[in-house]
PAZAPA-4460 file (N, C-alpha, C; in steps of 0.05 Angstrom, whole numbers, plus 32768, in hexadecimal, padded with zeros to 4 digits):
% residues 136
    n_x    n_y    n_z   ca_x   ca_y   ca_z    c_x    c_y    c_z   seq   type   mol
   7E60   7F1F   845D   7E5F   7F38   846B   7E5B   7F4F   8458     1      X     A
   7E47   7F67   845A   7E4D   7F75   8443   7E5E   7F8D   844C     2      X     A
   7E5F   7F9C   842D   7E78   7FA8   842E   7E67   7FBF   844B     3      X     A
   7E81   7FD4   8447   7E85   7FF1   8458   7E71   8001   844D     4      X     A
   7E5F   8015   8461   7E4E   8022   8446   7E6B   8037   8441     5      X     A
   7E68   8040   8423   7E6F   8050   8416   7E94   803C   8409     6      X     A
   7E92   8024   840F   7E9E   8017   8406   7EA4   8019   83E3     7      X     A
   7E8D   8012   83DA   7E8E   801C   83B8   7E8E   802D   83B6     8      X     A
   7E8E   8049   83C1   7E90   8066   83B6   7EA5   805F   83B9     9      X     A
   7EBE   805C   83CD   7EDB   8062   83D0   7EE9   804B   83BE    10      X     A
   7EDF   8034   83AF   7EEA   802B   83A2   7EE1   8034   8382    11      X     A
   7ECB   8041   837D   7ECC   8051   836A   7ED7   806C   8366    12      X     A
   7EE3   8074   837A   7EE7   808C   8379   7F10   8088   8373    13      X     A
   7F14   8073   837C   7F31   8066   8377   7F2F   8066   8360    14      X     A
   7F1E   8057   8352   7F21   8057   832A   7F1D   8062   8326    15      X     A
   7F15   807B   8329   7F0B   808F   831A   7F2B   80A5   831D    16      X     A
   7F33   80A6   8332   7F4F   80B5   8339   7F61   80A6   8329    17      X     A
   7F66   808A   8325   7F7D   8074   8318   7F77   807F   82FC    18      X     A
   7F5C   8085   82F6   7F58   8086   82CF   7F5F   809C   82CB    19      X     A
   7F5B   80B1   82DF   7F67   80CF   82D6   7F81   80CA   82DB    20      X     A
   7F94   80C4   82E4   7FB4   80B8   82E6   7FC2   80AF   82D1    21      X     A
   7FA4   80A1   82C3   7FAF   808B   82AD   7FB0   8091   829A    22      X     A
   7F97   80AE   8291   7F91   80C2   827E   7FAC   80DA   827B    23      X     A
   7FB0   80E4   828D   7FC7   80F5   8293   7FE5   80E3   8285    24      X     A
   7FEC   80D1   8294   7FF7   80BB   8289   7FFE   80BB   826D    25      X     A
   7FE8   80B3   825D   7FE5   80A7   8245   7FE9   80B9   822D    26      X     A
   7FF1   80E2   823B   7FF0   80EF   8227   8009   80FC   8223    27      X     A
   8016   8105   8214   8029   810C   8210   8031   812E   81FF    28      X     A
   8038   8142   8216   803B   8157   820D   804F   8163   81F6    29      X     A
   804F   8180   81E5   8063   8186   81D5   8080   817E   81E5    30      X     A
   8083   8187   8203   8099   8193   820F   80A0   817F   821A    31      X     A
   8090   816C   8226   8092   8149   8228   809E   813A   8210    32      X     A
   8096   8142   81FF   80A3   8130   81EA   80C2   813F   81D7    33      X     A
   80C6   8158   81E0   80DE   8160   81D9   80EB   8157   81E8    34      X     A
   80E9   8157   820F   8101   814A   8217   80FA   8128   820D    35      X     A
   80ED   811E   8219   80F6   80FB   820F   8103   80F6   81EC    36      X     A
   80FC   8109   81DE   810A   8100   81C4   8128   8112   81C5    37      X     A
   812A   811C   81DD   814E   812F   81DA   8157   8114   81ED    38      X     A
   8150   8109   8202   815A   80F8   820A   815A   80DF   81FD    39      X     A
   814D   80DF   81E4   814B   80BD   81D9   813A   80A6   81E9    40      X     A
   812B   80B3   81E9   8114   80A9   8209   80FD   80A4   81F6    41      X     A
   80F3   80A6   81DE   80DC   80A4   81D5   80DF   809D   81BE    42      X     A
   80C5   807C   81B8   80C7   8070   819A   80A8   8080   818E    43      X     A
   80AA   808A   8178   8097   8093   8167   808F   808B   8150    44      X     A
   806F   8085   815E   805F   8073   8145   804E   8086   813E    45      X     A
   8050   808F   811B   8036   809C   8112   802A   8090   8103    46      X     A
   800E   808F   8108   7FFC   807C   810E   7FF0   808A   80EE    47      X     A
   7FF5   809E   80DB   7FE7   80A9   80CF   7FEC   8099   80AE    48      X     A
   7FDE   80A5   80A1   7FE2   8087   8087   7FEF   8097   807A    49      X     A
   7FFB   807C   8069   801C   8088   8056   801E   809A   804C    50      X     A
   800A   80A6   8044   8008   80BB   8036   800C   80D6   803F    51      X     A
   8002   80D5   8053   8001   80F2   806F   8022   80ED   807D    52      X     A
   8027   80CE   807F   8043   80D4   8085   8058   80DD   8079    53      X     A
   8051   80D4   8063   8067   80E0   804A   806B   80FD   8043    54      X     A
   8056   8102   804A   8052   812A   8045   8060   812E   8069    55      X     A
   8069   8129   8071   8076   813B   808A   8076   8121   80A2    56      X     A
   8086   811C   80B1   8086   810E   80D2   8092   8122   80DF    57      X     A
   809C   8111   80F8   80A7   811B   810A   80BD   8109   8105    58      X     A
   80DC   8110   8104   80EB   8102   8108   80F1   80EB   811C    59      X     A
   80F5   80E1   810D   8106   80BF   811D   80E3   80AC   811D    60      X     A
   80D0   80B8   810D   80B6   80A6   811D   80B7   808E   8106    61      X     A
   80AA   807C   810E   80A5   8067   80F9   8081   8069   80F3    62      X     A
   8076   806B   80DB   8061   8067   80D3   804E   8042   80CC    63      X     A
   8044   804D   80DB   802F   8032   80E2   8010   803C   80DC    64      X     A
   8005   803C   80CD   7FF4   803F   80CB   7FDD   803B   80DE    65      X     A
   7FCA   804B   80EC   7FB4   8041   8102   7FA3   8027   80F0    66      X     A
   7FA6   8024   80E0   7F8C   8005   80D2   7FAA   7FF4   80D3    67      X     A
   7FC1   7FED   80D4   7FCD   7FDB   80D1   7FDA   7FD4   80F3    68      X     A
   7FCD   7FE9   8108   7FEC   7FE7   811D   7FDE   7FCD   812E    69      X     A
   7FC5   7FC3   812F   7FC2   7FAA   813E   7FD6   7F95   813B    70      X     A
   7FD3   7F94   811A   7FE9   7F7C   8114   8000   7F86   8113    71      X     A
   8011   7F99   8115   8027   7FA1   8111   802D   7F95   8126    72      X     A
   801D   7F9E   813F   802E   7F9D   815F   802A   7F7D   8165    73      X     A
   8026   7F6D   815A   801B   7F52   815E   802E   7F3F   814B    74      X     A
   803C   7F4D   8137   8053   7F3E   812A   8067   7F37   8136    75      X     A
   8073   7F29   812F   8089   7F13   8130   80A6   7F34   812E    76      X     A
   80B5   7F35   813E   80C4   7F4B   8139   80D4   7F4D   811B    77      X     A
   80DD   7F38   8111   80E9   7F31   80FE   80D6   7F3D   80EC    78      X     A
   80C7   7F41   80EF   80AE   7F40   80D4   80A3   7F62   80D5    79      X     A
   80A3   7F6A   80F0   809B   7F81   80F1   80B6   7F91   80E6    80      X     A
   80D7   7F96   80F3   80E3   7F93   80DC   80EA   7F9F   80BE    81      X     A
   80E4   7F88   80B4   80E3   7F82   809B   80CB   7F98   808B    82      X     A
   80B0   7F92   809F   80A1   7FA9   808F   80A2   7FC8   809B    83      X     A
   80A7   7FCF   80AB   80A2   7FE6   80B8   80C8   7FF3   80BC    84      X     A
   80DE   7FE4   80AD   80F7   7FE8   80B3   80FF   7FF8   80D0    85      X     A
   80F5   7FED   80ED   80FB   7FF3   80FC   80FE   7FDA   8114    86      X     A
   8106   7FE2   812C   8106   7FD0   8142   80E9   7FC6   8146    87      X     A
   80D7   7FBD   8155   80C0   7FB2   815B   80B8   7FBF   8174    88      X     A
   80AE   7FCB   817D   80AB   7FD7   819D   80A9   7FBC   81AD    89      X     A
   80AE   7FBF   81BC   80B1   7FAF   81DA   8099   7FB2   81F1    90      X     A
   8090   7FA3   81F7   8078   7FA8   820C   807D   7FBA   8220    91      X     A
   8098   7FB3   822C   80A5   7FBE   8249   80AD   7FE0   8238    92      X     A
   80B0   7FE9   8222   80B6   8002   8218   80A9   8015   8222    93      X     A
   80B1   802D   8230   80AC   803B   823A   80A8   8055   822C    94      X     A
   809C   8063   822B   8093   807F   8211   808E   807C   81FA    95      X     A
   807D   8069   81EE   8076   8050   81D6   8068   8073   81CC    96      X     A
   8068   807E   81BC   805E   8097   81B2   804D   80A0   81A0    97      X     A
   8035   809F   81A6   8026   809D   8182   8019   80B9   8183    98      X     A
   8014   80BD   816A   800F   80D6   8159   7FFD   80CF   8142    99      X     A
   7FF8   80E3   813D   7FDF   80E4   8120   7FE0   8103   8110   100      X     A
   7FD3   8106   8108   7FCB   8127   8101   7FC0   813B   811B   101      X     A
   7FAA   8134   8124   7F98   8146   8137   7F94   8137   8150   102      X     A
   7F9F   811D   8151   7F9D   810C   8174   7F8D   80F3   8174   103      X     A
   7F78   80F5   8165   7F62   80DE   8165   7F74   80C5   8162   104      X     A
   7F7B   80BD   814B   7F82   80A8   8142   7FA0   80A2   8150   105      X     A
   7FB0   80B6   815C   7FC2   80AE   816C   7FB7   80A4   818E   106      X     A
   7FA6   80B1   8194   7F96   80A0   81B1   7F8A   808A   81AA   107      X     A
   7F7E   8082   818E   7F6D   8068   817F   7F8B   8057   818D   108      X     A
   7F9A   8065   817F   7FB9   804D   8187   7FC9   8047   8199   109      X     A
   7FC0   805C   81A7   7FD4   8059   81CA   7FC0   8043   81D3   110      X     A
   7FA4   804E   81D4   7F8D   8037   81E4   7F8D   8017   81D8   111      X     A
   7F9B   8016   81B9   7F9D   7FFD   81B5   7FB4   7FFA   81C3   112      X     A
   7FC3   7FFC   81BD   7FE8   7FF2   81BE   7FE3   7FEC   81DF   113      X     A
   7FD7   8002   81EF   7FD5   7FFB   8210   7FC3   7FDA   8210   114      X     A
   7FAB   7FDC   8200   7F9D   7FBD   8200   7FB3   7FA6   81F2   115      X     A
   7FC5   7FAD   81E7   7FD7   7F92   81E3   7FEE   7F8D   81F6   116      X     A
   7FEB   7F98   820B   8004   7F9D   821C   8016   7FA8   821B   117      X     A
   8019   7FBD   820D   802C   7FD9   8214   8021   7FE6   821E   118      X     A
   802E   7FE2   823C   8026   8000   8256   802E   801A   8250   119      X     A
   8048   8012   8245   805A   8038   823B   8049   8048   821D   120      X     A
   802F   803C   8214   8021   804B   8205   801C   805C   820E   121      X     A
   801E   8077   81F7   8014   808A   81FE   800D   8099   81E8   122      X     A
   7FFA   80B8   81E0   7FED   80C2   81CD   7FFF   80E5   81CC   123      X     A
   8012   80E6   81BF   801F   810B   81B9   7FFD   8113   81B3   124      X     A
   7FF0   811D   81CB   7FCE   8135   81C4   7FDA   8140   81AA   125      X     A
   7FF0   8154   81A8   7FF2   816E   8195   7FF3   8166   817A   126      X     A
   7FF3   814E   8174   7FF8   8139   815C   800D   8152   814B   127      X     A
   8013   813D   8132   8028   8149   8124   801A   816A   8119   128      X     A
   7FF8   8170   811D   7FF8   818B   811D   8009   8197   8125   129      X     A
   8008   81A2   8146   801B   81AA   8156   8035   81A7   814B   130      X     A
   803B   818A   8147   805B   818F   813F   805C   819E   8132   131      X     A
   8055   81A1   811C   805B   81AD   80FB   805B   81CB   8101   132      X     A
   8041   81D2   8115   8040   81E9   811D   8059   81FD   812C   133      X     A
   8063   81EC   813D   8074   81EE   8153   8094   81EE   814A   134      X     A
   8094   81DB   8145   80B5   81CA   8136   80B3   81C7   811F   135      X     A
   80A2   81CF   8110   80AA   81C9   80EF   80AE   81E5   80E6   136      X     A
***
């Protein structure tokens, strides 16, 4: 039987509404991320290399470099750990937080971390610019 006419408009027009949901979703504001980190509501990964981390973070974040976080998130927790001296994020984790300098390479890492099965990925837009700007 074929479909309804205008059947594929209204089911494209569903994904297209779900991806703007998912986009909104996936980003995380200055004022968003002051309350979840006053409530202890947010793990922070800066995704920026050792070097850029060492000159300034945001407190409480752990540094993972964007070229190492495939395999980071794919370790054995024991192991992640050991190298990254922190807990291991959890799939089911909710406000999974990544950052960079200017945003790129923190959305490079929400969009991975979401392809390994963390739903609670998400990208701080204002990257540690903003912070430094704002709170530093």
């Amino acid at each position: 039987m074929p479909a309804a006419p205008g059947a594929d408009a209204s089911g494209i027009l569903r994904l297209a509404v779900a991806a703007r949901s998912m986009a909104r979703a996936s980003t995380v504001s200055l004022p968003e991320l002051r309350s979840l980190l006053a409530l202890g509501r947010a793990r922070l990964i800066d995704v920026r290399s050792r070097e850029e981390a060492a000159a300034g973070t945001i407190p409480g974040a752990v540094n993972i470099p964007v070229t190492e976080l495939e395999s980071a998130l794919q370790m054995e927790p024991a192991a992640f750990q050991a190298l990254y001296s922190a807990e291991k994020p959890k799939l089911e984790d909710e406000n999974l937080v990544f950052f960079c300098q200017m945003g790129k390479r923190g959305f490079q890492a929400m969009q991975l971390a979401r392809g390994l099965g963390y739903a609670g990925a998400c990208n701080y837009a204002g990257a540690y610019r903003e912070w430094l700007e704002k709170e530093g």
